[in-house]
mmJSON file of the N, C-alpha and C atoms, coordinates in Angstrom:
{"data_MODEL":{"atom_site":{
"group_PDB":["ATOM","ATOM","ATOM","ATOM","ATOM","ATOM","ATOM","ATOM","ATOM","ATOM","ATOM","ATOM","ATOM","ATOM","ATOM","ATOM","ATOM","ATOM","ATOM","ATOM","ATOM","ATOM","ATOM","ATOM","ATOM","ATOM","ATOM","ATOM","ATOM","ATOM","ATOM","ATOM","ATOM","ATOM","ATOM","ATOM","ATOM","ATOM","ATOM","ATOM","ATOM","ATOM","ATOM","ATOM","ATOM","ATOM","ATOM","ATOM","ATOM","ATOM","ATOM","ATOM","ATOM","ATOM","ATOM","ATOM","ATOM","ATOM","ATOM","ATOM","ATOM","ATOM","ATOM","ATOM","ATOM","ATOM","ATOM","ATOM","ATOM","ATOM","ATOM","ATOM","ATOM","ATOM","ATOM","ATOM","ATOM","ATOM","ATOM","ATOM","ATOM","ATOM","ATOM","ATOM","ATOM","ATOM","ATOM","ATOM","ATOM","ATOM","ATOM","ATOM","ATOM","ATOM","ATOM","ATOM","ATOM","ATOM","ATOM","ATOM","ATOM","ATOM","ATOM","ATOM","ATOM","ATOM","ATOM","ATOM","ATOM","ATOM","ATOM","ATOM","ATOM","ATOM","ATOM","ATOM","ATOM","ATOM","ATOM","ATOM","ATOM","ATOM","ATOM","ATOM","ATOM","ATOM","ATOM","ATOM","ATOM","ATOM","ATOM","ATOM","ATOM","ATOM","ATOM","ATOM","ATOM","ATOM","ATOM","ATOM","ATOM","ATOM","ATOM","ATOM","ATOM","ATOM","ATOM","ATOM","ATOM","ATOM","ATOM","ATOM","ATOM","ATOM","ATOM","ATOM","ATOM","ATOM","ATOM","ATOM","ATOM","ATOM","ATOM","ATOM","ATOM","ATOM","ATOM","ATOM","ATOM","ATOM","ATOM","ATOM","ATOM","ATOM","ATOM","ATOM","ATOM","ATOM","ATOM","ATOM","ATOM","ATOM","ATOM","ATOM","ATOM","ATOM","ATOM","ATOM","ATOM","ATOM","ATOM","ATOM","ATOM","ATOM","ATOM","ATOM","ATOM","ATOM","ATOM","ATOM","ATOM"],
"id":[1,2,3,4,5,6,7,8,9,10,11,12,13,14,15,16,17,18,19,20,21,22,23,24,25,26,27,28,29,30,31,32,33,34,35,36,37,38,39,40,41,42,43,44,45,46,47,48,49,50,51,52,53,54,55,56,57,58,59,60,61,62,63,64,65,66,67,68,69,70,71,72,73,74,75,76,77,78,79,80,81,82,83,84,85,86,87,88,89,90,91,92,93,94,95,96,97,98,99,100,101,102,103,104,105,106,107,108,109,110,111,112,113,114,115,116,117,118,119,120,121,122,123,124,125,126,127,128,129,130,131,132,133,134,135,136,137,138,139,140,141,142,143,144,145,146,147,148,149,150,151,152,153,154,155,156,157,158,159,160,161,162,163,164,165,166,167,168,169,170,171,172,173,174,175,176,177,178,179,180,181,182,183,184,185,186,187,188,189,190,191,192,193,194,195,196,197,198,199,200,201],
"type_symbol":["N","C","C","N","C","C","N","C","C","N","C","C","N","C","C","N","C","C","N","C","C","N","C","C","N","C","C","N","C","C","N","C","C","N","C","C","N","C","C","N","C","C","N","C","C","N","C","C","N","C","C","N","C","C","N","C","C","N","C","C","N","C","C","N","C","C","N","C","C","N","C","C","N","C","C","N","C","C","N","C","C","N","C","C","N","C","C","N","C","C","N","C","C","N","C","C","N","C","C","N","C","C","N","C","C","N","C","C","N","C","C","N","C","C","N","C","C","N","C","C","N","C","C","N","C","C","N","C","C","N","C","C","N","C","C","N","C","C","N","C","C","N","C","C","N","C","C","N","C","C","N","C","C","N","C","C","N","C","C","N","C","C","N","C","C","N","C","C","N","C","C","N","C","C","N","C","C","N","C","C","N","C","C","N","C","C","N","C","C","N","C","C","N","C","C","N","C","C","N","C","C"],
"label_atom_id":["N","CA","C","N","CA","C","N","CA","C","N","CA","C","N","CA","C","N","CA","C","N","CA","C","N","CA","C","N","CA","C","N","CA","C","N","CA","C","N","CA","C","N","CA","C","N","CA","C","N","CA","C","N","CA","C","N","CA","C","N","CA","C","N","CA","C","N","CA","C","N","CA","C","N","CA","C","N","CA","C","N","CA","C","N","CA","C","N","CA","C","N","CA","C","N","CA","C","N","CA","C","N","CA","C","N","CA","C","N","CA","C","N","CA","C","N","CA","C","N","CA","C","N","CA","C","N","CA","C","N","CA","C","N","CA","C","N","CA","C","N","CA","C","N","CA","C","N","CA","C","N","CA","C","N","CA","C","N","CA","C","N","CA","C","N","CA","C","N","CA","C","N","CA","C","N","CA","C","N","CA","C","N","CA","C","N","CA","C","N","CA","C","N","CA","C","N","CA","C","N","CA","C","N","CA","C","N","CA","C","N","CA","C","N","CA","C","N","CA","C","N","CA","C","N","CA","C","N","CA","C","N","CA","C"],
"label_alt_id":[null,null,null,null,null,null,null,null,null,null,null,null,null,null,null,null,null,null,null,null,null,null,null,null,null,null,null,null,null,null,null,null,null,null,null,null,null,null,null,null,null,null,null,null,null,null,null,null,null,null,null,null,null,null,null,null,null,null,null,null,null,null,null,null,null,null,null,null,null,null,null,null,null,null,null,null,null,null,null,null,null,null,null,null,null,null,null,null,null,null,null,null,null,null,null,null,null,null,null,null,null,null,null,null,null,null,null,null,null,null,null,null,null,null,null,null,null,null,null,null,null,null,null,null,null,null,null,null,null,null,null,null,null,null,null,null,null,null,null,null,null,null,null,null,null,null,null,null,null,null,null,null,null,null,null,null,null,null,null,null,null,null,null,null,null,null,null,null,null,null,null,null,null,null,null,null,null,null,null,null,null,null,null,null,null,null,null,null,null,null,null,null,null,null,null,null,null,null,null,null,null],
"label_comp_id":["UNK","UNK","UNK","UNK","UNK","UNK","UNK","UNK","UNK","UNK","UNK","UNK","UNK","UNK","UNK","UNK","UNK","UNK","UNK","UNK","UNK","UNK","UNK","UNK","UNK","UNK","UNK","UNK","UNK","UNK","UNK","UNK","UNK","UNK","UNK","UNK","UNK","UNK","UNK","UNK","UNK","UNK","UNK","UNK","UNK","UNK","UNK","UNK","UNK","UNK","UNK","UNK","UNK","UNK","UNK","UNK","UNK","UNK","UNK","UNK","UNK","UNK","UNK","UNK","UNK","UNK","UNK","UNK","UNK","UNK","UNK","UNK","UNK","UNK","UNK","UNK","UNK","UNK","UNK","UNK","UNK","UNK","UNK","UNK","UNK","UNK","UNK","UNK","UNK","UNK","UNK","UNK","UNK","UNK","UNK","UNK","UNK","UNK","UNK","UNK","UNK","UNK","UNK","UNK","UNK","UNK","UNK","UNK","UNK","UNK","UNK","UNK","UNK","UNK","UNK","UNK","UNK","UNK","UNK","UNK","UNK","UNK","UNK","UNK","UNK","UNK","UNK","UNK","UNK","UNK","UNK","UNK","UNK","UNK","UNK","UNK","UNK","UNK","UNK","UNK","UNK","UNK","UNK","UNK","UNK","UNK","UNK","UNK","UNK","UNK","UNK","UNK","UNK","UNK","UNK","UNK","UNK","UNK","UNK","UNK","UNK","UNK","UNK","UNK","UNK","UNK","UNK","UNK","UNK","UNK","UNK","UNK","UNK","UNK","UNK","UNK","UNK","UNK","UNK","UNK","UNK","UNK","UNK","UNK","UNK","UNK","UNK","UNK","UNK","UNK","UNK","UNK","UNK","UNK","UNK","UNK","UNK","UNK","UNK","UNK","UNK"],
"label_asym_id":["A","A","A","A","A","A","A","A","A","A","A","A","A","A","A","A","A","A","A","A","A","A","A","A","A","A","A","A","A","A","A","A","A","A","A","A","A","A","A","A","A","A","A","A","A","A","A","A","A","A","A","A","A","A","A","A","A","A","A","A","A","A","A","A","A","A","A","A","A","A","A","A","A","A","A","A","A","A","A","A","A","A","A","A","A","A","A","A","A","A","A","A","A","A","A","A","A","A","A","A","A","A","A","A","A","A","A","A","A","A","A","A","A","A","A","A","A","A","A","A","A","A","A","A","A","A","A","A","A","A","A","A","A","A","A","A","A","A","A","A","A","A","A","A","A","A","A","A","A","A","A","A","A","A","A","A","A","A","A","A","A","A","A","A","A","A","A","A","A","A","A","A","A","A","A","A","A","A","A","A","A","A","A","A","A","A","A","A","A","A","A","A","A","A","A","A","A","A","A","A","A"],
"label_entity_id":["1","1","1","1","1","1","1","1","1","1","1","1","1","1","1","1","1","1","1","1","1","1","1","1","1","1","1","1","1","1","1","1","1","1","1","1","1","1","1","1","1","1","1","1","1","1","1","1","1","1","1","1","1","1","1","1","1","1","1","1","1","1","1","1","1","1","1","1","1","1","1","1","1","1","1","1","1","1","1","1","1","1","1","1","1","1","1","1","1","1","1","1","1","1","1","1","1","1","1","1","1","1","1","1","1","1","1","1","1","1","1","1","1","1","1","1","1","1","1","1","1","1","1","1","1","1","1","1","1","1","1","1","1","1","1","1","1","1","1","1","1","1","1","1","1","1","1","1","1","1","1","1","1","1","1","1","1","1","1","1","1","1","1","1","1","1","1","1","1","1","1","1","1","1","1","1","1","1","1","1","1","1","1","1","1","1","1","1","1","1","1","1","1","1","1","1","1","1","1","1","1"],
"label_seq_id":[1,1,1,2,2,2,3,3,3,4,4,4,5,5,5,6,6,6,7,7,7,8,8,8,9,9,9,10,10,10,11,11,11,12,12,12,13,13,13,14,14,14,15,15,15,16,16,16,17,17,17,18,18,18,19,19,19,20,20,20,21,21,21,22,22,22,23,23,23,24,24,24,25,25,25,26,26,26,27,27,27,28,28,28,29,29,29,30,30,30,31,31,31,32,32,32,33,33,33,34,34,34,35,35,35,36,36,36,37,37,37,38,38,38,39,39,39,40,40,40,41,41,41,42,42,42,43,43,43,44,44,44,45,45,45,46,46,46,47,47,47,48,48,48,49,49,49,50,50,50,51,51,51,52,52,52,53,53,53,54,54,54,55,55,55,56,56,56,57,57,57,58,58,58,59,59,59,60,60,60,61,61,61,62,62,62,63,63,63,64,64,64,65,65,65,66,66,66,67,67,67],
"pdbx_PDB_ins_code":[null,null,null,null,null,null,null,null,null,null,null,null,null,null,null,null,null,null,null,null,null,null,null,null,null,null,null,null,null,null,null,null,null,null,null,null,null,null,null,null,null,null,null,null,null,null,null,null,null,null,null,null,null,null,null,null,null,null,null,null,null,null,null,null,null,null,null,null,null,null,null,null,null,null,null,null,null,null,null,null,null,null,null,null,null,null,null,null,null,null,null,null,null,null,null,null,null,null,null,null,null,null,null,null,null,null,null,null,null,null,null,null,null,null,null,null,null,null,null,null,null,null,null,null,null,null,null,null,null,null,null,null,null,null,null,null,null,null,null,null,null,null,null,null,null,null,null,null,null,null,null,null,null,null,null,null,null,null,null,null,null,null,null,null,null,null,null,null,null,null,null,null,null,null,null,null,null,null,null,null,null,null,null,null,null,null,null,null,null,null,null,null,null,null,null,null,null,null,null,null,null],
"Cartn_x":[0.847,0.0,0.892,0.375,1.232,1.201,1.919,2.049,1.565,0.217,0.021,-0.167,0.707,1.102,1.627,3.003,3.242,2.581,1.147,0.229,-0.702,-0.602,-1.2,-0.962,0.48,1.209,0.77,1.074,0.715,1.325,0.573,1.656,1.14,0.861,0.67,1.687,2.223,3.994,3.415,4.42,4.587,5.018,3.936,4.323,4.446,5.451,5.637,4.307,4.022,2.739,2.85,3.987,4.395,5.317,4.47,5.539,6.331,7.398,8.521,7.47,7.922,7.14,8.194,9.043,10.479,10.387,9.189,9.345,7.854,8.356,6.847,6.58,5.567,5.089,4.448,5.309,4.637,3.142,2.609,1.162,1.198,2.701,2.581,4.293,4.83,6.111,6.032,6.469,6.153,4.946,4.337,2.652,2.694,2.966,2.696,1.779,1.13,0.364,0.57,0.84,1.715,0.591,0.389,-0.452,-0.002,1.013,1.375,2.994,4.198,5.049,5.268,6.459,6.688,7.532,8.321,9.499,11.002,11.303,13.161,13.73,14.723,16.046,17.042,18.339,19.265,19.517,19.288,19.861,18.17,17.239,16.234,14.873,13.98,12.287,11.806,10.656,10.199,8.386,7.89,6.773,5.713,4.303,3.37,2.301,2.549,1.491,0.713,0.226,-0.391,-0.358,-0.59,-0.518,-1.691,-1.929,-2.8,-3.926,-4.61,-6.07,-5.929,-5.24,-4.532,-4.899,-5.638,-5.758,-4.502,-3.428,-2.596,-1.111,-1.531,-0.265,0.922,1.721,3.028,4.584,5.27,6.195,7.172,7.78,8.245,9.311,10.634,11.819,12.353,12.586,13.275,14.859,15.58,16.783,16.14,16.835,16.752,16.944,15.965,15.899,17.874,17.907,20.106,20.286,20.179,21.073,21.21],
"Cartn_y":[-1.186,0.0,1.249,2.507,3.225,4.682,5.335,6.389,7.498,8.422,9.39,10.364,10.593,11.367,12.803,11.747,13.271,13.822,13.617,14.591,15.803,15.289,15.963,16.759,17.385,18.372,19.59,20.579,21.936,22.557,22.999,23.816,25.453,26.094,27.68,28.237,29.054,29.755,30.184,29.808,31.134,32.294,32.971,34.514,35.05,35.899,36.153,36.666,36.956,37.809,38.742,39.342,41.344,41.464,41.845,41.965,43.246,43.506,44.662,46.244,47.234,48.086,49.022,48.554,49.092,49.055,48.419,48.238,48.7,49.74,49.931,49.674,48.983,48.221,49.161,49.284,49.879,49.479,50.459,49.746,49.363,49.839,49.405,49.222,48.445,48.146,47.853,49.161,49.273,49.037,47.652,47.162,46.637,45.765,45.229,45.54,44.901,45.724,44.913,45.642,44.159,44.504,42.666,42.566,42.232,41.954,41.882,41.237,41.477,41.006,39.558,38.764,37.291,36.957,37.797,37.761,38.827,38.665,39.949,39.328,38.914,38.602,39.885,38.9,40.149,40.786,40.75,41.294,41.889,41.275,41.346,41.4,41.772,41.718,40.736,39.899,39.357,39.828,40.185,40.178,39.147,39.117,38.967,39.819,39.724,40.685,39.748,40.636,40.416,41.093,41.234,41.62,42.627,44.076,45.035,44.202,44.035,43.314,42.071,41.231,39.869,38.977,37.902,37.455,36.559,36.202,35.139,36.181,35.325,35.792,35.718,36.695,36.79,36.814,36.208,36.531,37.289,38.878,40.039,40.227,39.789,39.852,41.456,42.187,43.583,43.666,44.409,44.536,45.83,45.242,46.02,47.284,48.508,49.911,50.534,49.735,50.329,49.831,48.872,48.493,49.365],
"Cartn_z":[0.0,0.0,0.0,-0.861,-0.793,-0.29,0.166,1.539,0.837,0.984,0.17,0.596,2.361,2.934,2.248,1.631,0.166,-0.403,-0.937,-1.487,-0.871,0.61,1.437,2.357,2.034,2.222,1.846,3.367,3.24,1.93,0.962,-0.126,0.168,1.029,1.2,2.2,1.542,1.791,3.399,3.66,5.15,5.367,5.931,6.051,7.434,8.227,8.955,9.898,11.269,11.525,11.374,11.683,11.289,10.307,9.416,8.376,8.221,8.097,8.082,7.61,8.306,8.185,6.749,7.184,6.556,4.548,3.914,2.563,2.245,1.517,0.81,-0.516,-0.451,-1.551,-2.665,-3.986,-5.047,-5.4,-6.13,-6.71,-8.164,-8.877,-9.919,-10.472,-11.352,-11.627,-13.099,-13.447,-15.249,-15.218,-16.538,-17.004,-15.425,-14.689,-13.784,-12.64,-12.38,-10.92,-9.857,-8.565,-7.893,-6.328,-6.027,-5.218,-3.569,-3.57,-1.823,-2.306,-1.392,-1.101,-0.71,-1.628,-1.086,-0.261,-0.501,-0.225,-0.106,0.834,0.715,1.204,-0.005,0.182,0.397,0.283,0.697,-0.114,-1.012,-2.614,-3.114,-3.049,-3.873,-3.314,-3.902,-3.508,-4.125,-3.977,-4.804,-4.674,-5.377,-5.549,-5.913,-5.875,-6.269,-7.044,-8.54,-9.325,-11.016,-11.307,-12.751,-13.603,-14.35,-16.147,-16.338,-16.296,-16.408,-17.715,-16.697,-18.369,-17.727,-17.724,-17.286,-16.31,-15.777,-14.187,-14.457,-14.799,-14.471,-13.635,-12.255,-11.31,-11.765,-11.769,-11.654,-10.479,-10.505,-9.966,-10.243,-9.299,-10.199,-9.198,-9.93,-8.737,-9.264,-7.824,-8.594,-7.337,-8.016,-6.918,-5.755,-4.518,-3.022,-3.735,-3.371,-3.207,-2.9,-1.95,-1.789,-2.562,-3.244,-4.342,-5.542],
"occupancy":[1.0,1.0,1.0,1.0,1.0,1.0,1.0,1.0,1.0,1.0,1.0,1.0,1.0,1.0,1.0,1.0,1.0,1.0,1.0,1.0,1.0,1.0,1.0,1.0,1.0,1.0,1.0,1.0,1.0,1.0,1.0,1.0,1.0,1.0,1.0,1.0,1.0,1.0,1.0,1.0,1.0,1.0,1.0,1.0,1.0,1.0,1.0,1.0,1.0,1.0,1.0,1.0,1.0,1.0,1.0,1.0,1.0,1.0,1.0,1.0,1.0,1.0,1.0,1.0,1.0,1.0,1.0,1.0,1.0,1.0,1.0,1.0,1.0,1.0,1.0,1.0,1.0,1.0,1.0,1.0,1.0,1.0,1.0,1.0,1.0,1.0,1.0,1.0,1.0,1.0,1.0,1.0,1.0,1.0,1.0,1.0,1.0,1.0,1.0,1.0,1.0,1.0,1.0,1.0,1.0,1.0,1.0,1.0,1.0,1.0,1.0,1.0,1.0,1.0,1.0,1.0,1.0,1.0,1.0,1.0,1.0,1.0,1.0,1.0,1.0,1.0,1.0,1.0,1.0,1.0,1.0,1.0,1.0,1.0,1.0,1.0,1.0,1.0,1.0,1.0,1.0,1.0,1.0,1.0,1.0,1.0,1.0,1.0,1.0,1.0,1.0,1.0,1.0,1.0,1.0,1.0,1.0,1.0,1.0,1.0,1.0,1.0,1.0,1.0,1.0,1.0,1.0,1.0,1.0,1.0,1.0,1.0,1.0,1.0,1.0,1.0,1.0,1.0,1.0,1.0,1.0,1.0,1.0,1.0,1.0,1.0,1.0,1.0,1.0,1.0,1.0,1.0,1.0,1.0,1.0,1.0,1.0,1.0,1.0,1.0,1.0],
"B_iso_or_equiv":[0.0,0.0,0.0,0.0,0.0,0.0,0.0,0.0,0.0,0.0,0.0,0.0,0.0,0.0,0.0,0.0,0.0,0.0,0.0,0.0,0.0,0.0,0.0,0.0,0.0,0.0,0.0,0.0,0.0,0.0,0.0,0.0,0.0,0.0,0.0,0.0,0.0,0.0,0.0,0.0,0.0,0.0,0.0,0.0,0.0,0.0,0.0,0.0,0.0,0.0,0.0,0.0,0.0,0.0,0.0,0.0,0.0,0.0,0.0,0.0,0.0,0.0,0.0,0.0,0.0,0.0,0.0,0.0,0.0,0.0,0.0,0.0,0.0,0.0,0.0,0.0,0.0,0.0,0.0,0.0,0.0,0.0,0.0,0.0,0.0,0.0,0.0,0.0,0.0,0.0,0.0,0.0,0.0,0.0,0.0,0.0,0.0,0.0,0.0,0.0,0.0,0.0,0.0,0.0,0.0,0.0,0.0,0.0,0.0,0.0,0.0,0.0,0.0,0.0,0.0,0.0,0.0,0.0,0.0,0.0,0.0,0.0,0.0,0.0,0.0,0.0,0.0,0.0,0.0,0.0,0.0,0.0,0.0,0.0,0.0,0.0,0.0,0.0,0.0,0.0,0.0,0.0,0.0,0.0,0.0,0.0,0.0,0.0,0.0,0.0,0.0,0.0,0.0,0.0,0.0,0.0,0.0,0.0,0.0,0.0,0.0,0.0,0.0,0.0,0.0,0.0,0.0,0.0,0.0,0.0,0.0,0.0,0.0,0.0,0.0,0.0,0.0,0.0,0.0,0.0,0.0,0.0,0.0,0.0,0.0,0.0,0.0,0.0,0.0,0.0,0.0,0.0,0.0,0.0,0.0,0.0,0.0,0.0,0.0,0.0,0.0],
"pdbx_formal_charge":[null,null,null,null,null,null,null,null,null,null,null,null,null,null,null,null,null,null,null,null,null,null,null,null,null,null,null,null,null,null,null,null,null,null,null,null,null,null,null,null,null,null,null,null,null,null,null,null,null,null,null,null,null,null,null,null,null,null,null,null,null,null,null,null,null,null,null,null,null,null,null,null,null,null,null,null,null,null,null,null,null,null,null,null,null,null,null,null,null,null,null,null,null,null,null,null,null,null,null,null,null,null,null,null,null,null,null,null,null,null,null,null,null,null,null,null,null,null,null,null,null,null,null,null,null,null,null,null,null,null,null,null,null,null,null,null,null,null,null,null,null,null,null,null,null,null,null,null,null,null,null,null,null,null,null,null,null,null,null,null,null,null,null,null,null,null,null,null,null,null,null,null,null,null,null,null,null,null,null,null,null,null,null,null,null,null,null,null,null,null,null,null,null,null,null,null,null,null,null,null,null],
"auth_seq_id":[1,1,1,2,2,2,3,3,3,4,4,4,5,5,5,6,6,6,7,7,7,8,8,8,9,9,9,10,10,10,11,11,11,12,12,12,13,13,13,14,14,14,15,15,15,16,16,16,17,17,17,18,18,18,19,19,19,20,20,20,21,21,21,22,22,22,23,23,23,24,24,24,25,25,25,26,26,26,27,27,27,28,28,28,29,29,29,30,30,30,31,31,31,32,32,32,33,33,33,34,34,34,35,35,35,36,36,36,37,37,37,38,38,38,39,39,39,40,40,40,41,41,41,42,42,42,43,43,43,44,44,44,45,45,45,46,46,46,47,47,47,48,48,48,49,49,49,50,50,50,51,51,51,52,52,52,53,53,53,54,54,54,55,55,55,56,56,56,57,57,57,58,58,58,59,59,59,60,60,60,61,61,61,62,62,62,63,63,63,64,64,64,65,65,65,66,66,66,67,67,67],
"auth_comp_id":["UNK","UNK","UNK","UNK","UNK","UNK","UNK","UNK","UNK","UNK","UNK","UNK","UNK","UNK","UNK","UNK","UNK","UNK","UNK","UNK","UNK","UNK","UNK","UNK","UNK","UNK","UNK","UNK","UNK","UNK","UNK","UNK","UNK","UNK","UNK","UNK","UNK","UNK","UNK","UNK","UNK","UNK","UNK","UNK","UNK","UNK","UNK","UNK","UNK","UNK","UNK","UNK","UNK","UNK","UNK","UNK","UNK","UNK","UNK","UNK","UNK","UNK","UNK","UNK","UNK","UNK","UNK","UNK","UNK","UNK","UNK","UNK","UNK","UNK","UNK","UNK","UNK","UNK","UNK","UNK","UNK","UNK","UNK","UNK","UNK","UNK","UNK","UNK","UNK","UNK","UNK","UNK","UNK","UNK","UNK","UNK","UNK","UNK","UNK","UNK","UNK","UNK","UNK","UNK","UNK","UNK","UNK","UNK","UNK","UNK","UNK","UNK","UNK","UNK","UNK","UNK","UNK","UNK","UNK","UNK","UNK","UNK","UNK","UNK","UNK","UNK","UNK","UNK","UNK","UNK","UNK","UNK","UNK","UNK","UNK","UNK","UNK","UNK","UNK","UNK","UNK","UNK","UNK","UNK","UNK","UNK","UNK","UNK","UNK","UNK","UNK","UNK","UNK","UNK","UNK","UNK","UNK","UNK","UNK","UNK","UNK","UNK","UNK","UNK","UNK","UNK","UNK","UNK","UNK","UNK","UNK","UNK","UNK","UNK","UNK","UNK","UNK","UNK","UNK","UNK","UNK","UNK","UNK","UNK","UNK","UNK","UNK","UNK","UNK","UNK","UNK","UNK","UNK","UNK","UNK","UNK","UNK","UNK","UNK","UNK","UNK"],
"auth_asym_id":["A","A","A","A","A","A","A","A","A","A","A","A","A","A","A","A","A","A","A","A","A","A","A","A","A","A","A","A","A","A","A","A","A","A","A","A","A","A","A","A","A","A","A","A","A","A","A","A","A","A","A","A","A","A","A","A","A","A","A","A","A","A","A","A","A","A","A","A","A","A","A","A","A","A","A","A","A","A","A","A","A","A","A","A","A","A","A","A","A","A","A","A","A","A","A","A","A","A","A","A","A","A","A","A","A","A","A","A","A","A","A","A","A","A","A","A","A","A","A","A","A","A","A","A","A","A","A","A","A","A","A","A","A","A","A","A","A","A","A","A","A","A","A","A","A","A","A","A","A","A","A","A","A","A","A","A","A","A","A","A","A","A","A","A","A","A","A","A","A","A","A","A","A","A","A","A","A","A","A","A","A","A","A","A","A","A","A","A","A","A","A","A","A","A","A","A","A","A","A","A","A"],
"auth_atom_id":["N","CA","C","N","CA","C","N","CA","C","N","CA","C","N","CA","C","N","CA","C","N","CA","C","N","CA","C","N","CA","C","N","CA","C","N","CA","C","N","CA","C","N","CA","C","N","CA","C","N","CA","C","N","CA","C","N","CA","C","N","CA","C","N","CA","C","N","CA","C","N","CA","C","N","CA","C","N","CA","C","N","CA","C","N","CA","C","N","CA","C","N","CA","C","N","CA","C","N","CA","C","N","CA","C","N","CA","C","N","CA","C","N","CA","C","N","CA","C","N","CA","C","N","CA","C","N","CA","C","N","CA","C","N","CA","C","N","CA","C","N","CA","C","N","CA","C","N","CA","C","N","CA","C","N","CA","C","N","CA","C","N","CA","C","N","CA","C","N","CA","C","N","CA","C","N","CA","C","N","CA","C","N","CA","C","N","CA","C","N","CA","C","N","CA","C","N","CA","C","N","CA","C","N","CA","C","N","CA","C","N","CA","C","N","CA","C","N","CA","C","N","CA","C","N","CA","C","N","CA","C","N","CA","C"],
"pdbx_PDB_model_num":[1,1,1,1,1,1,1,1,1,1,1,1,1,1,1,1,1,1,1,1,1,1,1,1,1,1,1,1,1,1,1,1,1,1,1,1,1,1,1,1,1,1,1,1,1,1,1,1,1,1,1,1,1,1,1,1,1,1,1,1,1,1,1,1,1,1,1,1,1,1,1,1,1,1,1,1,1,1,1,1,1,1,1,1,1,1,1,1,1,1,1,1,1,1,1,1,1,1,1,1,1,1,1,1,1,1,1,1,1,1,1,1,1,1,1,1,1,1,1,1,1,1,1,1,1,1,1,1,1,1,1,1,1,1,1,1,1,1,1,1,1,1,1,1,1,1,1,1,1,1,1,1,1,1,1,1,1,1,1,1,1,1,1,1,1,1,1,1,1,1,1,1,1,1,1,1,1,1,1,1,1,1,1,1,1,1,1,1,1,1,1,1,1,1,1,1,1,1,1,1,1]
}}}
């Protein structure tokens, strides 16, 4: 019999409870319209957005503001 444990794995990212007050989130990046933060790395942002007209989500990496 086989273990289908693996399928039934949490797949929804974790997000901190307070998220950094320190980054403000554009409302738009070029065509892009960007819908909440995924992620900051040390180097980079990563976003969550879509395509103006568009429903298919995007992922929109831009370099850190100091950088």
């Amino acid at each position: 019999m086989e273990d289908f444990s693996f399928y039934r794995q949490v797949t929804l990212p974790h997000f901190p409870e307070k998220p950094e007050k320190s980054i403000l989130i554009p409302e738009k990046i070029g065509p892009y319209k960007i819908d909440s933060l995924l992620h900051r790395g040390s180097m980079s942002l990563l976003f969550l957005g879509s395509l103006s007209g568009d429903n298919k989500l995007l992922a929109i990496k831009v370099l850190s503001p100091q950088l």
